[in-house]
N, CA, C and O atoms as a DFTB+ gen file, in Angstrom:
344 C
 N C O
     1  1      30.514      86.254      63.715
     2  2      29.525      85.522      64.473
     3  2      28.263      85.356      63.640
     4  3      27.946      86.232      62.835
     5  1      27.485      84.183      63.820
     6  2      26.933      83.720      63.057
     7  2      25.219      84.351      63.605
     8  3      24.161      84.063      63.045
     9  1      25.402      85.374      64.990
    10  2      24.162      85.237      65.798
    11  2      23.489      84.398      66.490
    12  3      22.280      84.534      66.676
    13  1      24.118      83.518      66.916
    14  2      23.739      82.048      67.645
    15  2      23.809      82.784      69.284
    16  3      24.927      83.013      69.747
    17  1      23.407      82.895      69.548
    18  2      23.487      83.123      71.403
    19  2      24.002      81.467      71.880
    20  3      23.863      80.333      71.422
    21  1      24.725      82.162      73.183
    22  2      26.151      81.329      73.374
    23  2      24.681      80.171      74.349
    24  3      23.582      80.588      74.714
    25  1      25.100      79.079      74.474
    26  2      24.426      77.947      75.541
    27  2      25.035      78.647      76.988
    28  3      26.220      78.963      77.082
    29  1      24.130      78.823      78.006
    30  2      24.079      79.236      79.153
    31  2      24.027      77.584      79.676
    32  3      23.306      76.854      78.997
    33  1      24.745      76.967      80.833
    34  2      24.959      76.242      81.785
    35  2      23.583      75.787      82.291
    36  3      23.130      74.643      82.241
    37  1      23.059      76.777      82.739
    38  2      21.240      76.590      83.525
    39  2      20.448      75.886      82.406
    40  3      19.473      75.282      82.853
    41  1      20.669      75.768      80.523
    42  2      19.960      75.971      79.636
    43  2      19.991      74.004      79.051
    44  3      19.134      73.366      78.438
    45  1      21.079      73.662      79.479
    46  2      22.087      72.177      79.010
    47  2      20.627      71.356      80.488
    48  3      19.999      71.773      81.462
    49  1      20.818      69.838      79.580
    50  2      19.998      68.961      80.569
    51  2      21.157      68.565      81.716
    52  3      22.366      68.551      81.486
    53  1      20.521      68.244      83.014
    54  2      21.674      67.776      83.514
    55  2      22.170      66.635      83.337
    56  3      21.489      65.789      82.756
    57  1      23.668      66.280      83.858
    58  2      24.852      65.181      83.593
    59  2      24.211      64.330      84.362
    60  3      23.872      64.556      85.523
    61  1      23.968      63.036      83.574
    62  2      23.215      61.670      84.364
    63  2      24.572      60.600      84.258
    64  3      24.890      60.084      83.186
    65  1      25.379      60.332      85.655
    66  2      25.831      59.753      85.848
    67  2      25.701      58.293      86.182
    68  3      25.185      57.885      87.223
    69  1      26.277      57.418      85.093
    70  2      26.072      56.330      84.733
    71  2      26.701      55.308      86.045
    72  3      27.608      55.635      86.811
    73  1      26.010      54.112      86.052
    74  2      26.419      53.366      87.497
    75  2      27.259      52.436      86.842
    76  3      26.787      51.633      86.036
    77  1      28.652      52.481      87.161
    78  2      29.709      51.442      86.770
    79  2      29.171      50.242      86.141
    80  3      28.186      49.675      86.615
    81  1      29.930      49.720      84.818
    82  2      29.704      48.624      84.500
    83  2      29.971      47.252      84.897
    84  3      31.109      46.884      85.187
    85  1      29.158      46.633      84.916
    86  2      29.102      44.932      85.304
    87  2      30.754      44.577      84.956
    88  3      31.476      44.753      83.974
    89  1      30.926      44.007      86.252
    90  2      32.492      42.928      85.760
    91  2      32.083      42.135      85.282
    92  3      30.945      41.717      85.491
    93  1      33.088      41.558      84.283
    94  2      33.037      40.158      83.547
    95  2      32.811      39.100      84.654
    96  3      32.826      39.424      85.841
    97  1      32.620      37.932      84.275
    98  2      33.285      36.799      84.701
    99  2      34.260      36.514      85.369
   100  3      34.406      36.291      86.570
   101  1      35.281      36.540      84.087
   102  2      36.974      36.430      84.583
   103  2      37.189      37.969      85.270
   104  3      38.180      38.022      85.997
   105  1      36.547      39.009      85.172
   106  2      37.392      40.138      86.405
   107  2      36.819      39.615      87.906
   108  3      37.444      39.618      88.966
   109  1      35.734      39.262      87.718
   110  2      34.820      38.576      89.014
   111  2      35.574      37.445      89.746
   112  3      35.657      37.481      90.974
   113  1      36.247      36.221      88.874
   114  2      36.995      35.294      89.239
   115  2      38.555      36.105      89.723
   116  3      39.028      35.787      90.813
   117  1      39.178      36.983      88.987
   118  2      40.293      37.777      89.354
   119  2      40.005      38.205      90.863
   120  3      40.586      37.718      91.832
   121  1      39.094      39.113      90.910
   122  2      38.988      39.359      91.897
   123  2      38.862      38.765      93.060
   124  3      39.300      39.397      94.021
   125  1      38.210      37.333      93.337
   126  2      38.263      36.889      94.109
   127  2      39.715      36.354      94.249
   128  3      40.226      36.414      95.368
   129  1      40.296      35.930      93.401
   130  2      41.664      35.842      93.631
   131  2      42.347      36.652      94.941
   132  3      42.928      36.474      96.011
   133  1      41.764      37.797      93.922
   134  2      42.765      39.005      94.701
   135  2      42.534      39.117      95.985
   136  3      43.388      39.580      96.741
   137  1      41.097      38.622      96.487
   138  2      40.510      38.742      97.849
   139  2      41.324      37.843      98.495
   140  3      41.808      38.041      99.610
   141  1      41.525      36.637      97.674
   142  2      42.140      35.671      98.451
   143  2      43.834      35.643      98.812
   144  3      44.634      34.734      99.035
   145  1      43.908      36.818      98.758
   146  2      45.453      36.991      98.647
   147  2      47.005      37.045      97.801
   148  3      48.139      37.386      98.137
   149  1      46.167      36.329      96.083
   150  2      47.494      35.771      95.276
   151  2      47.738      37.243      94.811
   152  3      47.179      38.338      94.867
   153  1      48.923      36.647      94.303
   154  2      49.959      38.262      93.481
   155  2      49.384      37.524      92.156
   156  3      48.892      36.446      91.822
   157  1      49.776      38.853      91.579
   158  2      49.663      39.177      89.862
   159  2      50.093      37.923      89.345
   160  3      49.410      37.473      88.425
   161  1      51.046      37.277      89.719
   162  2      51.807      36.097      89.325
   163  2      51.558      35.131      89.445
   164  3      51.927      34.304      88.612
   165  1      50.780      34.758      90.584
   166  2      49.822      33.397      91.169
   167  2      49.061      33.363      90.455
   168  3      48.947      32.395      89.704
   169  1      47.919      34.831      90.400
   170  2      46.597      34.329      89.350
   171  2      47.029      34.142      88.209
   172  3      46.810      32.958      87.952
   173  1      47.468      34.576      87.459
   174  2      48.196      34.336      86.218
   175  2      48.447      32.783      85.791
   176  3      47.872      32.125      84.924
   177  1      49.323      32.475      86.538
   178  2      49.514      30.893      86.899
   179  2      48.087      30.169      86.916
   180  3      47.532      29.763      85.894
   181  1      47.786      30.107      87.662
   182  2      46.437      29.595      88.123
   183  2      45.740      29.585      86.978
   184  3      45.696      28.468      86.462
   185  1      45.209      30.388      86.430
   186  2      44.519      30.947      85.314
   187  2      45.295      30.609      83.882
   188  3      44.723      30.430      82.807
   189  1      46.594      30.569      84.092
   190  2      47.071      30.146      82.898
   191  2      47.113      31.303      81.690
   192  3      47.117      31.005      80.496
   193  1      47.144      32.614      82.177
   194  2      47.234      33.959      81.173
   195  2      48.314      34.522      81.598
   196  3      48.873      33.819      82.440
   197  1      48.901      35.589      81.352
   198  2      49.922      36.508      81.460
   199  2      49.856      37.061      82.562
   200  3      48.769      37.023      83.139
   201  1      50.763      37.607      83.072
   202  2      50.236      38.708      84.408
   203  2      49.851      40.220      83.468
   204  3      49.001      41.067      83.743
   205  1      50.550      40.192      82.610
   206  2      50.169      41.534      81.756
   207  2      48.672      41.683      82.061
   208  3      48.173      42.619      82.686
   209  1      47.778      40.238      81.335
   210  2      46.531      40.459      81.173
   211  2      45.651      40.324      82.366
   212  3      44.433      40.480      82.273
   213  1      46.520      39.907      83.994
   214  2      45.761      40.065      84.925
   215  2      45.893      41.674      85.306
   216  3      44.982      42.366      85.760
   217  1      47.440      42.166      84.970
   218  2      47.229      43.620      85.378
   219  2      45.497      44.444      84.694
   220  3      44.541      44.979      85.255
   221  1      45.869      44.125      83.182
   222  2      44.473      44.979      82.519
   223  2      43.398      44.710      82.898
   224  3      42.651      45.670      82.714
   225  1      42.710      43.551      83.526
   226  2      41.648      42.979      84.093
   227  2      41.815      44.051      85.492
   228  3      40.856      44.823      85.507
   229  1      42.403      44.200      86.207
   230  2      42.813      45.036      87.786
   231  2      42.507      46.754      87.504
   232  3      42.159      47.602      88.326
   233  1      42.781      46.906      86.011
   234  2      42.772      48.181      85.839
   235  2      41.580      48.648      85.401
   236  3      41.072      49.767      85.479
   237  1      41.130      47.423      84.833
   238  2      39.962      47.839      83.961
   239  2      38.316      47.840      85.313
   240  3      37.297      48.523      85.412
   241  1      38.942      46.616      86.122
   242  2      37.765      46.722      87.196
   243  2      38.090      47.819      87.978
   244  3      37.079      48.311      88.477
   245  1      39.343      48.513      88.338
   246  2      39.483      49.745      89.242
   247  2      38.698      51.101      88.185
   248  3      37.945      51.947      88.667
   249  1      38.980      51.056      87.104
   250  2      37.869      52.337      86.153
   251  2      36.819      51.503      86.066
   252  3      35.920      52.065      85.440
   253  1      36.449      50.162      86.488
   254  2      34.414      50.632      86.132
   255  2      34.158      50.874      87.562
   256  3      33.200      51.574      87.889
   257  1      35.065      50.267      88.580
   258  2      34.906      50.874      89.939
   259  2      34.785      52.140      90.648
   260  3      34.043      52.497      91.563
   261  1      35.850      52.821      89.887
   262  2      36.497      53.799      90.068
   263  2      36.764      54.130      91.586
   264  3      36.196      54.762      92.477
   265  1      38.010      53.323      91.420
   266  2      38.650      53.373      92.847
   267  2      40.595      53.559      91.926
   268  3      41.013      53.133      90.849
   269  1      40.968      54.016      92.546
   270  2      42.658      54.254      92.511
   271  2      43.649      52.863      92.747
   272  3      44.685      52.666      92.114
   273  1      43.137      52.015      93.721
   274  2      44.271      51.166      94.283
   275  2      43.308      49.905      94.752
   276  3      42.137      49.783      95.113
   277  1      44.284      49.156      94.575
   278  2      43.711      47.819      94.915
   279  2      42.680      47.826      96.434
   280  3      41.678      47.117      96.527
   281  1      43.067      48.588      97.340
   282  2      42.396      48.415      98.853
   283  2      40.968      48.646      98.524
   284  3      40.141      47.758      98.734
   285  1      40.564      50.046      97.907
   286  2      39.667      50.719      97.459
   287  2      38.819      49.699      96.309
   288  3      37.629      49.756      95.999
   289  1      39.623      48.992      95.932
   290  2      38.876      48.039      94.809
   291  2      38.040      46.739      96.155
   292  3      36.867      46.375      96.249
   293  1      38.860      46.488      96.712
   294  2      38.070      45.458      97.359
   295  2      37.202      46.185      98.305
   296  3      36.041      45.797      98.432
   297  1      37.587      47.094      98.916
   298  2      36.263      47.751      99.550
   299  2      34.849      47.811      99.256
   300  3      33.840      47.474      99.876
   301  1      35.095      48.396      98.002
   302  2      34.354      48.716      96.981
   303  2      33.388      47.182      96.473
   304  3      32.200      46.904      96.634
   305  1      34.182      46.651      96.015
   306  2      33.508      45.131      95.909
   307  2      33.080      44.623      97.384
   308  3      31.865      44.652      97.582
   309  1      33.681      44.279      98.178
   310  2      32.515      44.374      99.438
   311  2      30.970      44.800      99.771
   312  3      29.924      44.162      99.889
   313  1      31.292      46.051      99.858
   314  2      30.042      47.201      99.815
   315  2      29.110      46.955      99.049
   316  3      27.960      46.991      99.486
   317  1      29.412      46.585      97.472
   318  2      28.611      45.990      96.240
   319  2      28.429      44.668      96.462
   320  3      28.047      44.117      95.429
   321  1      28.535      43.985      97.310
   322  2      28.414      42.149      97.086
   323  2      28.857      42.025      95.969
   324  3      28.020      41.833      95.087
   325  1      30.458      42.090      95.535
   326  2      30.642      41.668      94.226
   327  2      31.991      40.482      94.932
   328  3      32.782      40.049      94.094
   329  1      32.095      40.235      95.727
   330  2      33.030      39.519      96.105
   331  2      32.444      38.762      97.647
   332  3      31.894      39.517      98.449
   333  1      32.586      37.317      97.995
   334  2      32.190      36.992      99.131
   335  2      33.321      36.955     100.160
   336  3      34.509      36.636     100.110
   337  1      32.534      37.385     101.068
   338  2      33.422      37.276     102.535
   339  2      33.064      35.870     103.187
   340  3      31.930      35.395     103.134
   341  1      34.237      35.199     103.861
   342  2      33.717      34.359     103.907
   343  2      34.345      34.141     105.834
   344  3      33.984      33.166     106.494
């Protein structure tokens, strides 16, 4: 041991939890999709991309959301005005 006294917990600044990042555009346009009912396969279509790359857009807004499942994603966007009800 080098003599360093160990960091005590009480001694550390506290953890400043960061507020989810801004959706894009296109996750913003996805999403309303999704509000509006289409499958992975519709927007895709529509949009003219892969469904692959609508899945990663779904996944990527559920981790800046951080919600688990699609229900929780639109909730979530609700609550935030990130999606209109109409």
């Amino acid at each position: 041991m080098l003599g360093i006294p160990p960091v005590k917990k009480r001694d550390l600044p506290p953890i400043k939890r960061k507020r989810p990042e801004a959706l894009t555009d296109r996750e913003q346009e996805i999403l309303q999709l999704i509000w509006s009912g289409l499958k992975n396969k519709e927007i895709a279509q529509r949009l003219k991309i892969s469904v692959k790359t609508v899945e990663a857009h779904r996944a990527n807004m559920m981790k800046k959301v951080r919600v688990s499942n699609a229900a929780q994603l639109l909730n979530a966007a609700i609550q935030e005005g990130l999606i209109q009800v109409k």
